[in-house]
C-alpha positions in Angstrom: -4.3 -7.1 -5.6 -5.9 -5.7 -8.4 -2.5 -4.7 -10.2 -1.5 -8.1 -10.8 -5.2 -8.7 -12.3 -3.8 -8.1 -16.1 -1.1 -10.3 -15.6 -3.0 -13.5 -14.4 -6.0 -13.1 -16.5 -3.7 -14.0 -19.4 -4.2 -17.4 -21.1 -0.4 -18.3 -20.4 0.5 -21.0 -17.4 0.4 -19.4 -14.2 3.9 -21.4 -13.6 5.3 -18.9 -16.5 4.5 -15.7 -14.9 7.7 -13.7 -13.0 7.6 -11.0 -10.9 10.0 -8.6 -8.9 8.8 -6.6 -6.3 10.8 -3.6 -5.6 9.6 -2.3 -2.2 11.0 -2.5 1.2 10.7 -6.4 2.4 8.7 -5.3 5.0 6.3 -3.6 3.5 5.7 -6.3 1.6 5.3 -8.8 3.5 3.1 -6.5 5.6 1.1 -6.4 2.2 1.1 -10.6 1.6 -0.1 -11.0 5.8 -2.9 -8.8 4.9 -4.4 -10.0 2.0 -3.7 -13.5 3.5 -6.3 -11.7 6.2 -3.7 -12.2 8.9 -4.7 -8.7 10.2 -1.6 -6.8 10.7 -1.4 -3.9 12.2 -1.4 -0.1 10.7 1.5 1.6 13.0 2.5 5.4 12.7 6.1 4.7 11.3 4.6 2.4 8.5 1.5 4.2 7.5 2.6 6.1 4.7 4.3 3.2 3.4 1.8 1.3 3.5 -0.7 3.5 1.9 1.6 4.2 -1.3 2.3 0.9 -1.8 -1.7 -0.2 -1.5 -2.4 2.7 -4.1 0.0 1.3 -6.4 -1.3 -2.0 -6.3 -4.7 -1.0 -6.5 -6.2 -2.1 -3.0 -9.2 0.6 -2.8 -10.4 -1.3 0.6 -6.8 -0.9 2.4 -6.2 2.4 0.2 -9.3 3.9 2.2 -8.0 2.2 5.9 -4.8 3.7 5.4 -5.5 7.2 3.9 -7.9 7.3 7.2 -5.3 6.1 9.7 -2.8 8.6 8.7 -5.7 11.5 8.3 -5.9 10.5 12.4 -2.7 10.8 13.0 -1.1 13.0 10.8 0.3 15.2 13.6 2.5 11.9 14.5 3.1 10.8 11.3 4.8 14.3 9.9 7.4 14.4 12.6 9.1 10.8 11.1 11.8 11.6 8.6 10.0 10.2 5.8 9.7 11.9 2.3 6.4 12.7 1.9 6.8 13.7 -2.1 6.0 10.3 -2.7 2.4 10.8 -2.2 0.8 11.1 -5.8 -1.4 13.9 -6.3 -4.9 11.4 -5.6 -3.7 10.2 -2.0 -3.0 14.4 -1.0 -6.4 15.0 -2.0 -8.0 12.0 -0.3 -5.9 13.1 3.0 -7.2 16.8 2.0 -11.2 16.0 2.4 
């Protein structure tokens, strides 16, 4: 995750570094399976989830997956009650084209 790349490329111990995660559990760990290349599996009701949190963390290869997955199934996608104004400006515009 290229987030955490400014934070680990510090001198310090790796043993001194904390962080909190503030995301839904399952998202998450969703996120940890998938960079652990434990392939999980894009679904309709976690799509958009999934895509803001990879943004975020600056994952342009599952940024690109996920933007595509929910291009293709957009029609699904917009009848779950999720908020969609938590899509920045970049991920509307890479759904857009």
């Amino acid at each position: 995750m290229k987030y955490f790349e400014k934070y680990l490329c510090d001198n310090k111990n790796i043993e001194d570094i904390d962080i909190s995660v503030h995301c839904d559990i399952n998202i998450f760990d969703w996120l940890m399976r998938y960079i652990h290349k434990k392939e999980p599996k894009l679904e309709i009701k976690n799509a958009i989830s999934i895509l803001i949190s990879s943004d975020f963390l600056q994952m342009a290869h599952l940024v690109e997956e996920s933007t595509n997955f929910v291009a293709a199934n957009i029609h699904e996608i917009i009848g779950l009650p999720i908020d969609m104004n938590c899509l920045n400006s970049g991920l509307v515009k890479k759904l857009a084209e």
